[in-house]
C-alpha positions in Angstrom: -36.8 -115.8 -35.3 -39.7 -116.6 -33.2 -40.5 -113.3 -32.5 -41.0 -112.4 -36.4 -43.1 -116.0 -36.7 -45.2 -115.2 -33.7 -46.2 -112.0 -35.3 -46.5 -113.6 -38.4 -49.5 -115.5 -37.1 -51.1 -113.4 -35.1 -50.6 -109.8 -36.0 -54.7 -109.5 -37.3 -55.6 -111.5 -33.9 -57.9 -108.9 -31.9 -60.0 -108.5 -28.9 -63.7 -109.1 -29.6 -65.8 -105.3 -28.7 -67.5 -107.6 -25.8 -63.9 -108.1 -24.0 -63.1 -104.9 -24.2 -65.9 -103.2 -22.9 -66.2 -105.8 -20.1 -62.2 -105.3 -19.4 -63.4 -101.0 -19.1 -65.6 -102.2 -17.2 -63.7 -104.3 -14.7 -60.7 -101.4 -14.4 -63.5 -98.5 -13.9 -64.6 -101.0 -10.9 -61.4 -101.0 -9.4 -60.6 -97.5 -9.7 -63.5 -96.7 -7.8 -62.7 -98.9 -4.9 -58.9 -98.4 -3.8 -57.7 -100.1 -1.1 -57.1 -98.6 1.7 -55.4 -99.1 4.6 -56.5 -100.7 7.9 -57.3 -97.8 10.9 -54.0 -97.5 13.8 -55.7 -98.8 16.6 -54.8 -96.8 19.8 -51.3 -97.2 21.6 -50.8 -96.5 25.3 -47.3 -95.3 25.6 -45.2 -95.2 28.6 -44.8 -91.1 28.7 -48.5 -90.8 28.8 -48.0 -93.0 32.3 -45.3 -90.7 33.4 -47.0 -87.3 32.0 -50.6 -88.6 34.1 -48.5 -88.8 37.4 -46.5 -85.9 37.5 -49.5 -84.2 37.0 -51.8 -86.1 39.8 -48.8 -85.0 42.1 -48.7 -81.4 41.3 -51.8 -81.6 41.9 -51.9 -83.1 45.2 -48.9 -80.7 46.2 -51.0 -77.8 45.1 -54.3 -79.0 47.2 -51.8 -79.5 50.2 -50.1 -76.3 50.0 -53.2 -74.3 49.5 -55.1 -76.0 53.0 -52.3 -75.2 55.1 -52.0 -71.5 54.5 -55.7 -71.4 54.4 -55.8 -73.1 57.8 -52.4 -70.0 58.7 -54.9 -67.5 57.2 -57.7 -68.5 59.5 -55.2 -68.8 63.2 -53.5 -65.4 61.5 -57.0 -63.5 61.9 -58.0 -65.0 64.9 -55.0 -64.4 66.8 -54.5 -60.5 65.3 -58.2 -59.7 65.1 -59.4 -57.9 61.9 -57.6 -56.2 59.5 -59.3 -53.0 59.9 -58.7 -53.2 63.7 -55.1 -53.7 63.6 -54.9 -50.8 60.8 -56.5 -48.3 63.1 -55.1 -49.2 66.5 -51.2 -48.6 64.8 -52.4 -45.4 63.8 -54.2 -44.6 67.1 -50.5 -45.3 69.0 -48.3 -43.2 65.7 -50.6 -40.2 66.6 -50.3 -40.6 70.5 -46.4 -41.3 69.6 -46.3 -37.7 67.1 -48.2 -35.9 70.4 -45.6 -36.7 73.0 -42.7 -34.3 71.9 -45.6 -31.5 72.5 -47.4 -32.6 75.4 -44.4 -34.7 77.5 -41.2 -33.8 76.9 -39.9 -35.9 73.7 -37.8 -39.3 74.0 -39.5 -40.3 77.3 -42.9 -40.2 76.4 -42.2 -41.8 73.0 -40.6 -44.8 74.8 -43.4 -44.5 77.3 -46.2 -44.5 74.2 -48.7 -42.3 76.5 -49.8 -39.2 76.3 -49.5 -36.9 79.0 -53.0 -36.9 79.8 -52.0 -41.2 80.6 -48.7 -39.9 82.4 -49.3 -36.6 83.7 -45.8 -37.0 86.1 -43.8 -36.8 82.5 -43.7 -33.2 83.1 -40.8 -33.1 86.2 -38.2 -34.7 83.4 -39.8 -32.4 80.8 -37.8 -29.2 83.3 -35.1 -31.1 84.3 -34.3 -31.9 80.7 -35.0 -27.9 80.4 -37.5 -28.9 77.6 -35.3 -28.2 74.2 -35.0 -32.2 73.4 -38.2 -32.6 72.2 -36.7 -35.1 69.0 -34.8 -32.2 67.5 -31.7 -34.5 66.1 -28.0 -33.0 66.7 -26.3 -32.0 63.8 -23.3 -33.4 64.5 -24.0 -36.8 65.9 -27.2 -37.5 63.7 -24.9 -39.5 61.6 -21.1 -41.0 61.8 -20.4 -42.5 58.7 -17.4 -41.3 56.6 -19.8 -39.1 54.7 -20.1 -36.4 57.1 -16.6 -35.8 57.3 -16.8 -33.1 55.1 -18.7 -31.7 56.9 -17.3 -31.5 59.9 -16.6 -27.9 60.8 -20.0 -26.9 59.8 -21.5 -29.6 62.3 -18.9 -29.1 65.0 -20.3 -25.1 64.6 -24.0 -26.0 65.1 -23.6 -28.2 68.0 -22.3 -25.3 69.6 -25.4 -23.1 69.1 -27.2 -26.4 70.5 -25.0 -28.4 73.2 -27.8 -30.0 75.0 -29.2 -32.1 71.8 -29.3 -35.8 72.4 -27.4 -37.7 70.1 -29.7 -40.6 70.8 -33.1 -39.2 69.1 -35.5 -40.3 67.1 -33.9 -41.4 63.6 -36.9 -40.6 62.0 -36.7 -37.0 59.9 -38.6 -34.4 61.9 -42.1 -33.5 61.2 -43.9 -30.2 60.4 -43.9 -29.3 64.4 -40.2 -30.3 64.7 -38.2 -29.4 62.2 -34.9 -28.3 62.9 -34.0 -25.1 64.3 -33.2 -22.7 62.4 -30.0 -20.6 62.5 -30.2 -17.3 64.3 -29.3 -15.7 61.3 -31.4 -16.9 58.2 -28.8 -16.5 55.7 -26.2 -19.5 57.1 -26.0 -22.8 56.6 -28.7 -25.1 57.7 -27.3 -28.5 58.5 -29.6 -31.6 58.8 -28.1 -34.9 59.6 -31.0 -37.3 59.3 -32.0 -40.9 57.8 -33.3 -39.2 55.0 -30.7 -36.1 54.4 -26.7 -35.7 54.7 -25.4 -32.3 54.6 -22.3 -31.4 52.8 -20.3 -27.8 53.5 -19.2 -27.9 49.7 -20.1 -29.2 46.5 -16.4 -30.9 46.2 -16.4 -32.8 49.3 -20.0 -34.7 47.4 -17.8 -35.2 44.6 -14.9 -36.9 45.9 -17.1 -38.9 48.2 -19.4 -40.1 44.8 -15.5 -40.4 43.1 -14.5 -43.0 46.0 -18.3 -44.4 46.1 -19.1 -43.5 49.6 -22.1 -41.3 49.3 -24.3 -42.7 51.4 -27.0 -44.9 49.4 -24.3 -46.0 46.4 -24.8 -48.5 44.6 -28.1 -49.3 47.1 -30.5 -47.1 46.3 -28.6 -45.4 43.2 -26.0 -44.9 40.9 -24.9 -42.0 39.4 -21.4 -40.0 38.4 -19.7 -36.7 38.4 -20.8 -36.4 34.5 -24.5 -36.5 35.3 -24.5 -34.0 38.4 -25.9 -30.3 37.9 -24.1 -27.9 39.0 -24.0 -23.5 38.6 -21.6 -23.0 35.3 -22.1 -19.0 36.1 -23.5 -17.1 39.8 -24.0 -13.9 40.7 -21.3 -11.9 41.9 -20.7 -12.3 45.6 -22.6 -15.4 45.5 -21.6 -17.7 49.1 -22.4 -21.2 49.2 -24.4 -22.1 51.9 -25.2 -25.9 51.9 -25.3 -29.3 50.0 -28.2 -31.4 50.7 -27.8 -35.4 49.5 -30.7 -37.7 49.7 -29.8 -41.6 50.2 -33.1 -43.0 49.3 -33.3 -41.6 46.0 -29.7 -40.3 45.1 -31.4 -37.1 44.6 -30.2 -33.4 46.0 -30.4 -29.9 46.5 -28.0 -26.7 47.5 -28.3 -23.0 48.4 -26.3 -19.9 47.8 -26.8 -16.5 48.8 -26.1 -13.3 47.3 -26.6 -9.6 47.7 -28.0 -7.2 44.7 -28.7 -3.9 45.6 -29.0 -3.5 49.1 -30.8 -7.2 49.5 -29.9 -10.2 50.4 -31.2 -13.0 48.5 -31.3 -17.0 48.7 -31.1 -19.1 45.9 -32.3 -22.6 46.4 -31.9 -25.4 43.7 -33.3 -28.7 43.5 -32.5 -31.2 41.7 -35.0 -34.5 40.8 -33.2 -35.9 38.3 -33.8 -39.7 37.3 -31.1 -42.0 39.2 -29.7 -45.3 37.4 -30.6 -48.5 39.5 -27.9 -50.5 37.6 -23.9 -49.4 35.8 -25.5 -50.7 32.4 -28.3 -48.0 33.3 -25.4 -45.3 34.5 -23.2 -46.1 31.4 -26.3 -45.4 28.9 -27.3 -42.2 30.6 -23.9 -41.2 30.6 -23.7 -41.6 26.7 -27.0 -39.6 26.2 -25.8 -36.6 27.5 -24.0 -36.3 24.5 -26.8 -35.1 22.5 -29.5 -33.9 25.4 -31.2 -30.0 24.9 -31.8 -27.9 27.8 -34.8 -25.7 28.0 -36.1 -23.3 30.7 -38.8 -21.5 32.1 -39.9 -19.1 34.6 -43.2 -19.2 36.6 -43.6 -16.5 39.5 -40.5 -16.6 41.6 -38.7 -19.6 40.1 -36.8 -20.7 37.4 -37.0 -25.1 35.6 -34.4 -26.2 34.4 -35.0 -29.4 32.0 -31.9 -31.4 30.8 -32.6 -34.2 28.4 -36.1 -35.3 29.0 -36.3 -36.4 32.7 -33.8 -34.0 34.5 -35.6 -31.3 36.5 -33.8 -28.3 38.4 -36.0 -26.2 40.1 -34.7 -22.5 41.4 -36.3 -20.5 43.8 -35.6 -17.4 44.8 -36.1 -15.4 47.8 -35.3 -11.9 49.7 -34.1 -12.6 53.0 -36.6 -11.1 55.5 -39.6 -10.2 53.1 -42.6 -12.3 52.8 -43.3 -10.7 49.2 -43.2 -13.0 46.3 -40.5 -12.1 43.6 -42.6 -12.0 40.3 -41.1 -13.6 37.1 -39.4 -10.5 35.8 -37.5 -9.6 39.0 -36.4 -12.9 39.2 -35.2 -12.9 35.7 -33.2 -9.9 36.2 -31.6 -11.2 39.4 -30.6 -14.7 37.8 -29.5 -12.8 34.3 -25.9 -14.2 35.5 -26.5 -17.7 36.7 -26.4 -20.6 34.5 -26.3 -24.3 34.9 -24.4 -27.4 33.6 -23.5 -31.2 33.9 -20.5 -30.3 36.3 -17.2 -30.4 34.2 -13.4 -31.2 35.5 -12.7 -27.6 35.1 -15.8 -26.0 37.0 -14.1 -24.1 40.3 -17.6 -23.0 41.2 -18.0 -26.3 43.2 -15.4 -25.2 45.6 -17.4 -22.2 47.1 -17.7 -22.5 50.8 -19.9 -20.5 53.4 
């Protein structure tokens, strides 16, 4: 009721054009200056107190640390003398060390580390010592780990053509003036017992020492399997075995048969650098890409490679025994027409050749 008499009386009341132009005016004015609201002033925080003195104490660790091995850096050179020095002087003694064996008589002028021109009265134990231990290494008592059992027949045989070699020599593998000696008749077995080499007298006795993981170097330096070793598939007739070389640093290895073809007697080395796992996830996957590697091969002068998958190299040399003359590509050819090779399989009888 009042609403209908309130509009009764007023419904042709109006604002005057003045009021509304000034009430425009008045909302344009505040549109144009909206409050806003007062600036954060800054807040120190405990974490920034925590953050600055972790930081002021690495730091002071960090200048601590760095003067003392300065001031170990400085005592280190005074007390050794410069680097160069040092360098030089170890390999002055190394070369005096490798002239001994020629000049005094092996072991006793290494120990002695003169030369004979130093120690001329070397030479009396030089004749009593008959002069043949100049650091060759025996075969048979260069190593005496279960790994050279195998072996042992083969060793026991070359310590007979050598009785008087020290069992105590230099571990170190010979060098270009002392390699071992070699067999009076080129075409057996060389066996070399050495840091860096273990000889086996067949391919089997290598496999059932990797089978029970006592190759020397398992699991060390290497890990491999029976699956991922190369072995002949296919010889030449009348091939003999003559040696199995294993190499503990690397897991790496080589062997050597020999055969006769017309008269003449040839040696057929193989090596083998293929890429050994470091770790049984890394044996497990190469063992599952043999499944699809290709194998390609090539011949250059008097050798064969042998590539399996994309990082396995077998390299096979052949030689006549007792000729200096180089086998050119298509003798070699011929001669190996009935060789092959293969990732050594349960039923392969080949690795049970002996000498």
């Amino acid at each position: 009721m009042f609403e209908d008499r309130y509009r009764k009386y007023h419904q042709k009341i109006r604002p005057s054009d003045a009021l509304n132009r000034e009430t425009l005016a008045l909302m344009q004015e505040a549109q144009d200056h909206r409050a806003s609201e007062p600036e954060r002033g800054f807040r120190w925080r405990p974490a920034y107190t925590v953050a600055l003195a972790g930081a002021a104490a690495a730091l002071l660790a960090l200048s601590l640390t760095a003067g003392f091995w300065f001031s170990r850096g400085a005592q280190y050179i005074e007390e050794s003398g410069d680097l160069d020095t040092v360098v030089s002087g170890g390999s002055a003694d190394r070369e005096n060390a490798a002239d001994v064996p020629e000049t005094s008589g092996g072991a006793t002028g290494a120990e002695d580390g003169a030369t004979s021109e130093e120690q001329p009265e070397a030479a009396p134990p030089e004749e009593e010592g008959n002069g043949e231990s100049g650091g060759e290494e025996a075969p048979s008592g260069g190593s005496d780990s279960d790994e050279t059992a195998p072996s042992g027949g083969d060793s026991g045989g070359s310590a007979e053509s050598d009785p008087e070699t020290p069992t105590d020599s230099e571990p170190e593998k010979p060098s270009a003036g002392e390699e071992p000696e070699e067999p009076a008749d080129p075409r057996d077995p060389v066996i070399i017992n050495d840091d860096e080499t273990r000889t086996y007298t067949t391919i089997r006795a290598f496999l059932d020492d990797l089978k029970n993981k006592k190759t020397e170097g398992y699991g060390t330096h290497y890990y491999t399997a029976r699956e991922l070793i190369i072995v002949p598939s296919l010889l030449p007739d009348n091939a003999r075995f003559r040696h199995f070389y294993l190499y503990p640093q690397t897991g790496r290895y080589a062997y050597s048969y020999l055969f006769t073809a017309e008269g003449v007697d040839y040696l057929l080395d193989i090596k083998v650098d293929a890429s050994s796992a470091s770790t049984l996830k890394e044996l497990n996957q190469q063992k599952e890409a043999i499944q699809e590697e290709k194998v390609l091969t090539k011949f250059s002068g008097n050798q064969m490679m042998v590539l399996f998958g994309t990082s396995d190299l077998v390299t096979v040399s052949l030689t006549a025994v007792g000729s200096d003359q180089e086998l050119t590509r298509e003798q070699v050819s011929a001669l190996l027409e009935q060789f092959a090779l293969e990732r050594c399989s349960l039923t392969n009888t080949i690795v049970d050749l002996t000498y």
